[in-house]
DRENTORKOL-3810 file (N, C-alpha, C; in nm, 4 decimals):
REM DRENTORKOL-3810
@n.u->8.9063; n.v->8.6837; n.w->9.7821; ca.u->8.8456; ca.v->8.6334; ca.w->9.6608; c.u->8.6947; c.v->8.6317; c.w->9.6802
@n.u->8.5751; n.v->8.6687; n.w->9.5273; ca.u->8.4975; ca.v->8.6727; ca.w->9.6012; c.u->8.4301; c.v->8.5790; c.w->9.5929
@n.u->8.2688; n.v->8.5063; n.w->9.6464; ca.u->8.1899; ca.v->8.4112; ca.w->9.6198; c.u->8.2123; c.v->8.3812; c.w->9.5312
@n.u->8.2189; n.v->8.1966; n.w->9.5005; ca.u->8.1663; ca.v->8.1415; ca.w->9.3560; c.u->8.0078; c.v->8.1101; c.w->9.3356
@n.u->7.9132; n.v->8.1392; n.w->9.2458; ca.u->7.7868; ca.v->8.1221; ca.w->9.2423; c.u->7.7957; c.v->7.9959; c.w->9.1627
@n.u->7.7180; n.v->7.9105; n.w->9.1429; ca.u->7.6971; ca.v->7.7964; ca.w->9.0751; c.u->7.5271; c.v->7.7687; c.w->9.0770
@n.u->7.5066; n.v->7.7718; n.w->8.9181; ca.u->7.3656; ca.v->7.8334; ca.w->8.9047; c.u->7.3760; c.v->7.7201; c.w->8.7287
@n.u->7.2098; n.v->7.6973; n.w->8.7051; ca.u->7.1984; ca.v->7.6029; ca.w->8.5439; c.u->7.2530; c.v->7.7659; c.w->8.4622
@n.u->7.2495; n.v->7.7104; n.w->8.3543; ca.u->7.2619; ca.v->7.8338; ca.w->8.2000; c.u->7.1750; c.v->7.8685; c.w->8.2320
@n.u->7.1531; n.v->7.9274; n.w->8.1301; ca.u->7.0333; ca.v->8.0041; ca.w->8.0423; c.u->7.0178; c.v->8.0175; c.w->7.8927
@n.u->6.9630; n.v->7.9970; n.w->7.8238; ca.u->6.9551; ca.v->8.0106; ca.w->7.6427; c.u->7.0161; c.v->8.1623; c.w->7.6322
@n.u->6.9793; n.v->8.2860; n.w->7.7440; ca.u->7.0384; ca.v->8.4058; ca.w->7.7043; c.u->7.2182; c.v->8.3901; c.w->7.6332
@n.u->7.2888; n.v->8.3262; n.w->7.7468; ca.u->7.3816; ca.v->8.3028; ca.w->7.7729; c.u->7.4854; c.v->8.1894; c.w->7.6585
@n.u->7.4120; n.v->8.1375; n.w->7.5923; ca.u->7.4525; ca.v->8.0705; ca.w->7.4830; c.u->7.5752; c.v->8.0993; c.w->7.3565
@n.u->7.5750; n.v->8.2438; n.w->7.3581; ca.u->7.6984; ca.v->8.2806; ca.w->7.2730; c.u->7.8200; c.v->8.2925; c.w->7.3571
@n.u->7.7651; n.v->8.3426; n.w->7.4963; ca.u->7.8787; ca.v->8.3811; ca.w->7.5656; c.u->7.9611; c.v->8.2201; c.w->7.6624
@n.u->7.8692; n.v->8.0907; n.w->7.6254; ca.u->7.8973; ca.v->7.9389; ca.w->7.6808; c.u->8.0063; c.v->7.9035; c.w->7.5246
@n.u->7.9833; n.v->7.9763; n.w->7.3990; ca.u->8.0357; ca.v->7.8820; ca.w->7.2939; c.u->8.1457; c.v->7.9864; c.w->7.3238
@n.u->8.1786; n.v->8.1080; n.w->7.3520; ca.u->8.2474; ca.v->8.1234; ca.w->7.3289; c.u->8.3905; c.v->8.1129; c.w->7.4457
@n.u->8.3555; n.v->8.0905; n.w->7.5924; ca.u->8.4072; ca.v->8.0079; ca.w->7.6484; c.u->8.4626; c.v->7.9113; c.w->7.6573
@n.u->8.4056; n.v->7.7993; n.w->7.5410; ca.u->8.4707; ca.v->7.6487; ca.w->7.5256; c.u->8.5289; c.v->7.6590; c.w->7.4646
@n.u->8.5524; n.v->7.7665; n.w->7.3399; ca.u->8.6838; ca.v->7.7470; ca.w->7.2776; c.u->8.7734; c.v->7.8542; c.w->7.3074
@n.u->8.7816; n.v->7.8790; n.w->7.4252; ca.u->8.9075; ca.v->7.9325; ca.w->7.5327; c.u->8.9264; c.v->7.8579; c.w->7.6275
@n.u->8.8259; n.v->7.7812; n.w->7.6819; ca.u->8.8511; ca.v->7.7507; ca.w->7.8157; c.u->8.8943; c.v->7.5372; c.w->7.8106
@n.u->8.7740; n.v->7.5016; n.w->7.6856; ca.u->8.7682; ca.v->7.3461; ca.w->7.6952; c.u->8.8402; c.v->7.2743; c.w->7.6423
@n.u->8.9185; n.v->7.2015; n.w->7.6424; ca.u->8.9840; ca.v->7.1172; ca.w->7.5575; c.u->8.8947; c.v->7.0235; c.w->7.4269
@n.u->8.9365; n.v->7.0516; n.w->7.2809; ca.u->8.8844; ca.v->6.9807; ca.w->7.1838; c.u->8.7525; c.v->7.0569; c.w->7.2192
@n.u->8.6553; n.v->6.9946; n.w->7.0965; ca.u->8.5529; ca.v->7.0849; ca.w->7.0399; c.u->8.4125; c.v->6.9481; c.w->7.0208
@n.u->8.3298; n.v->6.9633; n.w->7.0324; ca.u->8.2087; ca.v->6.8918; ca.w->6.9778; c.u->8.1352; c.v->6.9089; c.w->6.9073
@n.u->8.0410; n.v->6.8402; n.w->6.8059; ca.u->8.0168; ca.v->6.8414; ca.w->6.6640; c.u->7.8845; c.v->6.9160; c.w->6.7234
@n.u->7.8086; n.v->6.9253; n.w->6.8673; ca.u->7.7176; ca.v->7.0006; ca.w->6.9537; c.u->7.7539; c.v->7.1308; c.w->6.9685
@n.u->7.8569; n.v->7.1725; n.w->6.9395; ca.u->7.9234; ca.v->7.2854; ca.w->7.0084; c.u->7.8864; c.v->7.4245; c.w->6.8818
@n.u->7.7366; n.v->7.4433; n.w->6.8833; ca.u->7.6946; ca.v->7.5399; ca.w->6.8056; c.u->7.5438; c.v->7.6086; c.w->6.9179
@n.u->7.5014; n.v->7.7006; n.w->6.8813; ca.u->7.3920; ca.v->7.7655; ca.w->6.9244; c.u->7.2329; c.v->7.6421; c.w->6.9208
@n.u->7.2668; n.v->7.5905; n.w->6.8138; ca.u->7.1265; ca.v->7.5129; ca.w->6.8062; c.u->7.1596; c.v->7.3766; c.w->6.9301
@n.u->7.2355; n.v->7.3317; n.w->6.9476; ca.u->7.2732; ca.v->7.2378; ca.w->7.0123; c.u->7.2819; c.v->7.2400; c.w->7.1486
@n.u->7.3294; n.v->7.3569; n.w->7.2176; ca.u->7.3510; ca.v->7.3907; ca.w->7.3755; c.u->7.1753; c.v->7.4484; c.w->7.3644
@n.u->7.0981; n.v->7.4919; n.w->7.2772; ca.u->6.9745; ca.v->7.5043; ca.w->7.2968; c.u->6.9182; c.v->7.4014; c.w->7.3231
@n.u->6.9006; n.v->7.2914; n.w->7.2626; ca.u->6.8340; ca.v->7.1903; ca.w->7.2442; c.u->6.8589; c.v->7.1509; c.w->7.3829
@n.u->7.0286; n.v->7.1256; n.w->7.4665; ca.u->7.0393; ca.v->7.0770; ca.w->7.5759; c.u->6.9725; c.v->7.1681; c.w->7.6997
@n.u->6.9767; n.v->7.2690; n.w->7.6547; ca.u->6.8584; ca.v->7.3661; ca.w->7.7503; c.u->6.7241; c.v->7.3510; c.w->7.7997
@n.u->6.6762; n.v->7.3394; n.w->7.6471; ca.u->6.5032; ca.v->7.3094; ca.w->7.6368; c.u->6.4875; c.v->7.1714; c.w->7.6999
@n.u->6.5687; n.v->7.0344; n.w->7.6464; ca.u->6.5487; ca.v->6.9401; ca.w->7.7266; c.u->6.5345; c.v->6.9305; c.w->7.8354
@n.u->6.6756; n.v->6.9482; n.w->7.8947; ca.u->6.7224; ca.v->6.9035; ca.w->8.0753; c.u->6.7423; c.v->7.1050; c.w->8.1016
@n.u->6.7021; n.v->7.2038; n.w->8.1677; ca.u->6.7307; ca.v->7.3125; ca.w->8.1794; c.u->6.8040; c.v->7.2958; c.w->8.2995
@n.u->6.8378; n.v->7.2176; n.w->8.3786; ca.u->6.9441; ca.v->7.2203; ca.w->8.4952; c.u->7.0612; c.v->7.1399; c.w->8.4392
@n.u->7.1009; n.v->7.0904; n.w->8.3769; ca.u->7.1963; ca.v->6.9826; ca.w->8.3151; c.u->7.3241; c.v->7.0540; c.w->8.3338
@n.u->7.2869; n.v->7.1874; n.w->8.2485; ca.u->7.4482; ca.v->7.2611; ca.w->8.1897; c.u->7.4511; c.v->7.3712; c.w->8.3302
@n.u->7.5874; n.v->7.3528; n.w->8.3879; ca.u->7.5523; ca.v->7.3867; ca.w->8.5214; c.u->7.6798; c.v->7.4927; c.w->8.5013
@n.u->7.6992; n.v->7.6229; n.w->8.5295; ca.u->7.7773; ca.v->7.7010; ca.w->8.5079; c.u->7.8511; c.v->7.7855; c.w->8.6443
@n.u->7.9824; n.v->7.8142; n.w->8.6684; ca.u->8.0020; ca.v->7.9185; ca.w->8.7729; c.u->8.1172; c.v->8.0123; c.w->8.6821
@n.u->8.0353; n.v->8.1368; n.w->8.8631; ca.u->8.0556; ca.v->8.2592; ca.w->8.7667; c.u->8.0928; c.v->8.3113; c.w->8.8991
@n.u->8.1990; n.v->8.4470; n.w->8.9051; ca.u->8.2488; ca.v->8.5403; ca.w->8.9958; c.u->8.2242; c.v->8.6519; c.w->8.9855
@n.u->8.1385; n.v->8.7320; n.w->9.0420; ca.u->8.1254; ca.v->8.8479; ca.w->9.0111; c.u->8.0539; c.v->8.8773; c.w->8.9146
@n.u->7.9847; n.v->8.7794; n.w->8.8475; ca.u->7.9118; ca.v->8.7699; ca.w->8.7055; c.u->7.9496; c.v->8.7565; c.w->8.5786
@n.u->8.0873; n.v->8.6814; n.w->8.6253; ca.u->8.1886; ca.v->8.6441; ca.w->8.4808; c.u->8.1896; c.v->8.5159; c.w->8.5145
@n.u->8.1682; n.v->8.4474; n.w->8.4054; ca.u->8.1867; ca.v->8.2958; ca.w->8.4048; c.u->8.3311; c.v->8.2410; c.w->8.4048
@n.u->8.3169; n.v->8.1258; n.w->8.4775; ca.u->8.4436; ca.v->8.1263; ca.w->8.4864; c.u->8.4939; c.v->7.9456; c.w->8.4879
@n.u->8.3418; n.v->7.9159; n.w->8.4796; ca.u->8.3578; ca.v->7.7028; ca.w->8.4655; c.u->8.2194; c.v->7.7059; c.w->8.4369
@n.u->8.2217; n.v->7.5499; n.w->8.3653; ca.u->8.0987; ca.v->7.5085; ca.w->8.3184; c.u->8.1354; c.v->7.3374; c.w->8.3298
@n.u->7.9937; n.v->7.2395; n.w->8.3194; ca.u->8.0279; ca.v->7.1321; ca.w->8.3612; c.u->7.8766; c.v->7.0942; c.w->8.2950
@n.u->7.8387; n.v->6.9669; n.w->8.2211; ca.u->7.7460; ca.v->6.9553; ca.w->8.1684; c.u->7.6995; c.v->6.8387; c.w->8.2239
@n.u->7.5964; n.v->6.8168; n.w->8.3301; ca.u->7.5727; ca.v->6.6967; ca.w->8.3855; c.u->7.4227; c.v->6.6332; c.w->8.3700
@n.u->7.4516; n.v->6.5965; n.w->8.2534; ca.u->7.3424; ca.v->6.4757; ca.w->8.1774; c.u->7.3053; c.v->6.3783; c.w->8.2292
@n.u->7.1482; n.v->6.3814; n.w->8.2323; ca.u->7.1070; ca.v->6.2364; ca.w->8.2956; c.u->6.9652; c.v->6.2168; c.w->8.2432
@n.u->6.9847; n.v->6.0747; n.w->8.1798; ca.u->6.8878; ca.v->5.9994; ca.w->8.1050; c.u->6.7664; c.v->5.8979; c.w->8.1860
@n.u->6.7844; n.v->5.9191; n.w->8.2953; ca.u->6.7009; ca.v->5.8249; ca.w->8.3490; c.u->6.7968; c.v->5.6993; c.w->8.4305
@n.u->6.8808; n.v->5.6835; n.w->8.3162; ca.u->7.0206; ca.v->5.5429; ca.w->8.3510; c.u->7.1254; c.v->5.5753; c.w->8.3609
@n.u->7.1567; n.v->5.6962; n.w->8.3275; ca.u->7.3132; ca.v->5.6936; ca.w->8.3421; c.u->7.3405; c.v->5.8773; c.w->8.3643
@n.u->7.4516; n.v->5.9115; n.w->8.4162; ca.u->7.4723; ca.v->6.0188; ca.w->8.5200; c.u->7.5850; c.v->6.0073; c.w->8.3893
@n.u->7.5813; n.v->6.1695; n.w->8.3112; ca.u->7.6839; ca.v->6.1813; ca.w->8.2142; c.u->7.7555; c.v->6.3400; c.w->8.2160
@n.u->7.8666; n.v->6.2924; n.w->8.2377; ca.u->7.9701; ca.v->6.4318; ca.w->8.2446; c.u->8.0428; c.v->6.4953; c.w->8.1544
@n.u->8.0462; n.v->6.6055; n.w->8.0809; ca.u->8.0966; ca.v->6.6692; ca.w->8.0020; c.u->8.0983; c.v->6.8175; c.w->8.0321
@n.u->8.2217; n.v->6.8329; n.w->7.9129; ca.u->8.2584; ca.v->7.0097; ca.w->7.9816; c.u->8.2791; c.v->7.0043; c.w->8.0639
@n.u->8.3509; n.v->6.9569; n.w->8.1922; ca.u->8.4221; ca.v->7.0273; ca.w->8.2768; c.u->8.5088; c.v->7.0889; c.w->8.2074
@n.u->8.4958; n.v->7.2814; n.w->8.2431; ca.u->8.6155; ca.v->7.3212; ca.w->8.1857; c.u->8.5946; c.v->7.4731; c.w->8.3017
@n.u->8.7374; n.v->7.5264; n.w->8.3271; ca.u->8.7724; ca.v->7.6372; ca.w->8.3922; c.u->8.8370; c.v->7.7044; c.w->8.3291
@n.u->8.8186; n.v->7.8465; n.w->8.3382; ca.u->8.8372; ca.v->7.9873; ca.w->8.3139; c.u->9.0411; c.v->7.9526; c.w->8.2898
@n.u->9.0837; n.v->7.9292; n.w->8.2253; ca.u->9.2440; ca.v->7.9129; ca.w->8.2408; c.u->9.3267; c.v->7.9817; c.w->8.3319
@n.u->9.2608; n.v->8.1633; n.w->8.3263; ca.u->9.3155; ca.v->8.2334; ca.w->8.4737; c.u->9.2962; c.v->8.1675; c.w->8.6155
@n.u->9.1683; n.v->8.1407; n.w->8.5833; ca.u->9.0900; ca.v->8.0541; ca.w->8.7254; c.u->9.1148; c.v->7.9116; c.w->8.7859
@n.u->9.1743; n.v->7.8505; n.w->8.7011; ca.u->9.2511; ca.v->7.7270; ca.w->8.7767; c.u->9.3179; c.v->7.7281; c.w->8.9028
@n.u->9.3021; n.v->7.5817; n.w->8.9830; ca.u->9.3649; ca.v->7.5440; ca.w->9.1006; c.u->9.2884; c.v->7.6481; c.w->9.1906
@n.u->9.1585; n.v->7.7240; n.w->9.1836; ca.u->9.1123; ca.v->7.7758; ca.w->9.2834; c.u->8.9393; c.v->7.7155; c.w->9.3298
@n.u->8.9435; n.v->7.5510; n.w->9.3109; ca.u->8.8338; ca.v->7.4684; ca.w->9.3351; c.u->8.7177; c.v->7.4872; c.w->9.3030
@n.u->8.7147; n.v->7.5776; n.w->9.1380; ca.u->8.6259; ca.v->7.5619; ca.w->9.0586; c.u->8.5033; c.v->7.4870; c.w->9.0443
@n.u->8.6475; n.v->7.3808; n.w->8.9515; ca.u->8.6374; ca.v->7.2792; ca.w->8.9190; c.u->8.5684; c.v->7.1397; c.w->8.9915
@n.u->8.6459; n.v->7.1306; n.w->9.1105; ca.u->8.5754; ca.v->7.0828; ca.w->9.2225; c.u->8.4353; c.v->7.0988; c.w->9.2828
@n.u->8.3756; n.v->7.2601; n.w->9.2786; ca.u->8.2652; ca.v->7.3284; ca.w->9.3221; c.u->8.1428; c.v->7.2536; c.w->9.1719
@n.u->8.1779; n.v->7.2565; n.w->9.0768; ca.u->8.1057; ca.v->7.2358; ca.w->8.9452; c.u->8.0814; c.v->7.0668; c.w->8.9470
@n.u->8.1768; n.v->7.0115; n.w->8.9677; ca.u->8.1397; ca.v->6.8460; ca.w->9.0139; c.u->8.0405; c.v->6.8244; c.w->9.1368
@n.u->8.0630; n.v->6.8692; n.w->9.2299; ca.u->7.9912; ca.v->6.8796; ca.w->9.3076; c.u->7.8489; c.v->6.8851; c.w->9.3017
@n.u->7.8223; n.v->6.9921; n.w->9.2333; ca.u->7.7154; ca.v->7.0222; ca.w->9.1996; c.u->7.6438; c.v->6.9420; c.w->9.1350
@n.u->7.7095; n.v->6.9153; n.w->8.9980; ca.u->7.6788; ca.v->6.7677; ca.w->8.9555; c.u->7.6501; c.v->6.6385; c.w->8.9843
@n.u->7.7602; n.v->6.6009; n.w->9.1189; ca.u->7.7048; ca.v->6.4628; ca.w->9.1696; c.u->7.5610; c.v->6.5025; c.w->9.2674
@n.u->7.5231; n.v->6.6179; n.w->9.3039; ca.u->7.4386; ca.v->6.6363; ca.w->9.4180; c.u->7.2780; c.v->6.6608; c.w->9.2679
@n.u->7.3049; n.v->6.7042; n.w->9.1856; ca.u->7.2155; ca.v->6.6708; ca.w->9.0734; c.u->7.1673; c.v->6.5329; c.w->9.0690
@n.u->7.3129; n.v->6.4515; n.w->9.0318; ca.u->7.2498; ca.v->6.3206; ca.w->8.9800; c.u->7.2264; c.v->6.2294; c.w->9.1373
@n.u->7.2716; n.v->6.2428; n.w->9.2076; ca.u->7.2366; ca.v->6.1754; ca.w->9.3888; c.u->7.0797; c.v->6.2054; c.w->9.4157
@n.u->7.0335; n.v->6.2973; n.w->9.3619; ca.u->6.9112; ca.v->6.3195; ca.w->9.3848; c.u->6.8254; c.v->6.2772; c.w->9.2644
@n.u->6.8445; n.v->6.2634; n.w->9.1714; ca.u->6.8053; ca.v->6.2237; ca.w->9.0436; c.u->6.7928; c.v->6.0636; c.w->9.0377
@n.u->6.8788; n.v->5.9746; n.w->9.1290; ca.u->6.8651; ca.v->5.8862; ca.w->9.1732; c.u->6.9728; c.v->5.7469; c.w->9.0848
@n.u->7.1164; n.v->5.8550; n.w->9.0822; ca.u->7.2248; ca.v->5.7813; ca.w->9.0127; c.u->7.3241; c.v->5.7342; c.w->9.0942
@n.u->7.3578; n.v->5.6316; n.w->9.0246; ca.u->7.4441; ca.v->5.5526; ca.w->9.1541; c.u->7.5654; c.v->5.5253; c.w->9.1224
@n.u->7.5986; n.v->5.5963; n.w->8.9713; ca.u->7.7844; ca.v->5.6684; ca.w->8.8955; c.u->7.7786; c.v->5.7449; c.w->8.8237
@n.u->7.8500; n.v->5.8183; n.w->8.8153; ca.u->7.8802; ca.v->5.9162; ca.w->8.7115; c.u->7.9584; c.v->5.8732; c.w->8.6186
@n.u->7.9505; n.v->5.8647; n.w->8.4861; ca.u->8.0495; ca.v->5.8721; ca.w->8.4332; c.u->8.1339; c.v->5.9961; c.w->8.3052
@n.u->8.2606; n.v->6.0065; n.w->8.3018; ca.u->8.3370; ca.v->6.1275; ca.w->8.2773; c.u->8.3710; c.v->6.0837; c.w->8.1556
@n.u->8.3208; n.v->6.1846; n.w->8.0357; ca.u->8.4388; ca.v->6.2011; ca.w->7.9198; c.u->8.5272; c.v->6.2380; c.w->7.9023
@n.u->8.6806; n.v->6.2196; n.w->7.8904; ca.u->8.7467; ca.v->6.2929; ca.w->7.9469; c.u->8.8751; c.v->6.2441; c.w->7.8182
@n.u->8.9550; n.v->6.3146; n.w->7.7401; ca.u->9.0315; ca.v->6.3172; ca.w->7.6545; c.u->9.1383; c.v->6.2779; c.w->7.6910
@n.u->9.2016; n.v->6.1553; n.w->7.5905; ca.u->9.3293; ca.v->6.1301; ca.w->7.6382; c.u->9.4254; c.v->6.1864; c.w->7.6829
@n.u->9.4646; n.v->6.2931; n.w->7.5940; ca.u->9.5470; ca.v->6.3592; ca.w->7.5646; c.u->9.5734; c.v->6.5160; c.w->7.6355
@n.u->9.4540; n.v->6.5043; n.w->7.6944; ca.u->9.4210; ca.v->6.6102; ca.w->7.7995; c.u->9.5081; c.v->6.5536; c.w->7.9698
@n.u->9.6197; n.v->6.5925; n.w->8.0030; ca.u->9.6717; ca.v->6.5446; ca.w->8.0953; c.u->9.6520; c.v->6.6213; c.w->8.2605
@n.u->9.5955; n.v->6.7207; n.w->8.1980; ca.u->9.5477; ca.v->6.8360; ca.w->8.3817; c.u->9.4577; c.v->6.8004; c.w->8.3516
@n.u->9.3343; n.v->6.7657; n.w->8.2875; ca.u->9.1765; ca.v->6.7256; ca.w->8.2996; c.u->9.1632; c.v->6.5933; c.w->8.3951
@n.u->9.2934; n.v->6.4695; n.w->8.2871; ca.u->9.2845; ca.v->6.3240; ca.w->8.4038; c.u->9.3375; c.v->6.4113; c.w->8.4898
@n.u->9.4328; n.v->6.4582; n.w->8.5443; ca.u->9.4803; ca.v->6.4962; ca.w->8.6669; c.u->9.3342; c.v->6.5044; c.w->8.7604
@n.u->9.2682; n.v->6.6252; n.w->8.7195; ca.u->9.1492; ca.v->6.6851; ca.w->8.7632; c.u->9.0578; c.v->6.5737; c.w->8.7958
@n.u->9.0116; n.v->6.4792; n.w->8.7220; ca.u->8.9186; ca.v->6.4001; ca.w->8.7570; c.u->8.9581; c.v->6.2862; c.w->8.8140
@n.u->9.0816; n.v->6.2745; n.w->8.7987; ca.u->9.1381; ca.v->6.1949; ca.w->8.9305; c.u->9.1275; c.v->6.2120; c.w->9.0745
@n.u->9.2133; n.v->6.3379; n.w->9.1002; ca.u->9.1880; ca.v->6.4058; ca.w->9.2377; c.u->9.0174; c.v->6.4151; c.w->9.2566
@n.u->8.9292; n.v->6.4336; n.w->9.1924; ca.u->8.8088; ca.v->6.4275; ca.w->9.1907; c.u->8.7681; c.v->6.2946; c.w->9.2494
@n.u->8.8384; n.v->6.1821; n.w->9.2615; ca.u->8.7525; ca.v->6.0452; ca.w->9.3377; c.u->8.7494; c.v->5.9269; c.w->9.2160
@n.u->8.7248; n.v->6.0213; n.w->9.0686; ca.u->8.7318; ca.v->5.9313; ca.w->8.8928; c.u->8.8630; c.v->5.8952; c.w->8.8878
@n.u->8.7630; n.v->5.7245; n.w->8.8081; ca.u->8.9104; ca.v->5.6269; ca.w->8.7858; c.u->8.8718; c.v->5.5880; c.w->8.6732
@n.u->8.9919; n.v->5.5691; n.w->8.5890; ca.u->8.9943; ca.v->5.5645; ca.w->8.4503; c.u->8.9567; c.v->5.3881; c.w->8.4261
@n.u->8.8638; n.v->5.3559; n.w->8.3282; ca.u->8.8345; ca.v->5.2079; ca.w->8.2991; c.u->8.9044; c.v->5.1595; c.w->8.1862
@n.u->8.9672; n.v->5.0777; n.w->8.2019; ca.u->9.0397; ca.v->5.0443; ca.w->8.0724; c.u->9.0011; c.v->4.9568; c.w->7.9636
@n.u->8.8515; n.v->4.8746; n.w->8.0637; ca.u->8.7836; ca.v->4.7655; ca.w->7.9396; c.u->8.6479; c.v->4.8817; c.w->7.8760
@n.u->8.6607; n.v->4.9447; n.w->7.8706; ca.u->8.5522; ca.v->5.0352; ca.w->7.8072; c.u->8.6362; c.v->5.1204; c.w->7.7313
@n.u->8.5765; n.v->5.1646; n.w->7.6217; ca.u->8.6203; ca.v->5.2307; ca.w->7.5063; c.u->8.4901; c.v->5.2954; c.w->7.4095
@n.u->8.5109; n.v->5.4558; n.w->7.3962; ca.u->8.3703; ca.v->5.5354; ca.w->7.3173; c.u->8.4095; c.v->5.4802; c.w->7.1825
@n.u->8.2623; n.v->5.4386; n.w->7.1371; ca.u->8.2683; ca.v->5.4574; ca.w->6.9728; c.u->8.1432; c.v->5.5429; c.w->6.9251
@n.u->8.1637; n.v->5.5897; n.w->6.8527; ca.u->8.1033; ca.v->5.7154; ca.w->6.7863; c.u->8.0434; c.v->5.7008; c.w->6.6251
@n.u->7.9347; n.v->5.7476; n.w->6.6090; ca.u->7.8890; ca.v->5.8112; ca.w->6.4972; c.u->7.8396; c.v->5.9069; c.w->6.4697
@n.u->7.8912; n.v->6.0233; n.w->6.3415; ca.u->7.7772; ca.v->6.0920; ca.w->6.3491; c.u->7.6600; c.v->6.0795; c.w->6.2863
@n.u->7.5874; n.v->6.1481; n.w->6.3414; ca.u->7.4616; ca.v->6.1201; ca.w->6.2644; c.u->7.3426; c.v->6.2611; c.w->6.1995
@n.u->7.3384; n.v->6.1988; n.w->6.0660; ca.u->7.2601; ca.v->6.3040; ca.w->5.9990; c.u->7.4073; c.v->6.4151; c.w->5.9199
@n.u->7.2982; n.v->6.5020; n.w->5.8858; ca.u->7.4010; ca.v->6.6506; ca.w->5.8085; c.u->7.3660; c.v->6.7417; c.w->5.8882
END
C-alpha cells in the first residue's frame, strides 16, 4: 500500500472536497457549498486538513480552532478506504494542530445516528457527554 500524505486543502481543490462529502460524509451542512469551505480556507488555511494516496483523496477532517476551543468536523474516509488508519492518521494530525495551538480538548461533532463514526471516535480515545447537547440556528439567507 502506498504512503498516506496528510497535507491543509487548498481553495484549488474545493469542488473536488464538496464533492467528496457527499460520497464520503455522513449528513450534509448548511457550509457545505464553494463559498463556505472558502471562507474556512481564507480564515484558518491549515484547519481543513486532507489525506490523499497517490494524489487521490481519500479523508478529510476539519480541525477548527478559535483561540478556546479545539473543534472537529468532517472526519470522513474514502468508503473504499476504511479500516486502513486513515482516519486515525487525520485525527492525529489534528490533535498535533491544536497541542501546538495550545488546546487542552478537542471536541467532536459527531451524529447520532452515525454508528461506525461513534465507533471511530471512540476507538479514537472520544467519549460521548451526555450533559451537553448542540443547539443551532441558522443565520441570515
Amino acid at each position: 500500500m502506498s504512503e498516506l500524505t496528510i497535507r491543509p486543502a487548498t481553495t484549488p481543490e474545493i469542488p473536488a472536497l464538496l464533492a467528496f462529502w457527499a460520497r464520503a460524509a455522513e449528513g450534509t451542512s448548511i457550509s457545505d457549498d464553494p463559498a463556505g469551505v472558502a471562507r474556512l480556507i481564507e480564515r484558518d488555511p491549515e484547519a481543513l486538513i486532507v489525506a490523499e494516496r497517490e494524489g487521490v483523496l481519500v479523508g478529510t477532517v476539519i480541525a477548527g480552532w478559535d483561540g478556546w476551543r479545539a473543534s472537529l468536523y468532517r472526519l470522513a474516509v474514502d468508503p473504499d478506504q476504511r479500516r486502513r488508519g486513515i482516519g486515525a492518521a487525520l485525527l492525529a494530525a489534528a490533535e498535533r494542530r491544536f497541542t501546538a495551538l495550545g488546546g487542552r480538548r478537542a471536541d467532536a461533532m459527531v451524529l447520532e445516528r452515525n454508528e461506525l463514526g461513534r465507533r471511530t471516535w471512540q476507538a479514537a480515545g472520544y467519549q460521548r457527554e451526555e450533559q451537553w447537547r448542540r443547539w443551532v440556528k441558522p443565520l441570515g439567507a
